[in-house]
N, C-alpha and C positions, 0 to 999 in steps of 0.2 A: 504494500500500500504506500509506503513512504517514496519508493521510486517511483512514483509516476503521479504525485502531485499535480503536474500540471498536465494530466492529459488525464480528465475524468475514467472512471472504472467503470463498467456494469457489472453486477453481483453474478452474471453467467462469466464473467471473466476473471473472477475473486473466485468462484467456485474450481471454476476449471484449473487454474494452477493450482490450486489446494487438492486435487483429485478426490471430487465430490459433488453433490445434489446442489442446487440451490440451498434448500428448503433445507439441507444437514449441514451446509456451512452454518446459515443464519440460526439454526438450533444451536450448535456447537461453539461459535461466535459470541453468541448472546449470554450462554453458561458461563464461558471463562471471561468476558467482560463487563457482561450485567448489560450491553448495548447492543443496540443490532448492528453490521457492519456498514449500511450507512450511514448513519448517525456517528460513527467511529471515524469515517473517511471521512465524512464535512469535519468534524472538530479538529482533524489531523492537517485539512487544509487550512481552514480559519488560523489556527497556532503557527503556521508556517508561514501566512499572509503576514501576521501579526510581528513575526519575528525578522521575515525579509524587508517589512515596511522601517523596523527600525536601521536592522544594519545595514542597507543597502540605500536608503531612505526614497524608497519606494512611494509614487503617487498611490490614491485609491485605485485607477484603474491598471496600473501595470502591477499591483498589489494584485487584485481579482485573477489578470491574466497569467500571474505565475501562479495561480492557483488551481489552474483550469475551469473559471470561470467563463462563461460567455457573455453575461448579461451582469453588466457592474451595480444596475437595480437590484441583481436575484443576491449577488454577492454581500451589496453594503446590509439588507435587511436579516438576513444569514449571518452576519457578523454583529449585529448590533439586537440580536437575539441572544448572541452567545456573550459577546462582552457588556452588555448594557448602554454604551453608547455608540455614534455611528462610528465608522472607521476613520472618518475626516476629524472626527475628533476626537478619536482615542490616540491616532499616528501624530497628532500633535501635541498632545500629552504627553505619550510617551519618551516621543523625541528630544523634548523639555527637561523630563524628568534622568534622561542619560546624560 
């Protein structure tokens, strides 16, 4: 999951190298991390947005697009679900704060 950040997964493609079902990944996934595996992959993008936005100091939208995001709306709302505020003004906060 971590290699391929920016080029979105399908669960039949998360399956298929784990050599398994759908439906037994996301059982087996969900047991050993209490999350289902998408929910696992967005948070894994988001923290990766988050961390490239600092060191690299990345806009929102080249932020989104290392994330394999397409739609910098679908991204900042996805972000600002997980971190409590938008991305525009979390990455300047943060930037601040380092």
């Amino acid at each position: 999951m971590t290699q391929n950040l920016d080029v979105p997964l399908t669960m039949a493609e998360l399956a298929s190298g784990a050599g398994m079902s759908v439906t037994s990944l996301h059982r087996h996934f969900k047991s050993a991390t209490g999350t289902t595996p998408l929910i696992y992959y967005k948070r894994l993008r988001l923290h990766e947005a988050r961390r490239q936005s600092i060191a690299e100091s990345l806009s929102v939208t080249q932020a989104a697009a290392a994330v394999g995001y397409a739609s910098v709306a679908h991204f900042s709302r996805d972000y600002k679900r997980m971190f409590g505020r938008s991305p525009l003004h979390d990455f300047s906060a943060l930037r601040k704060s380092n």
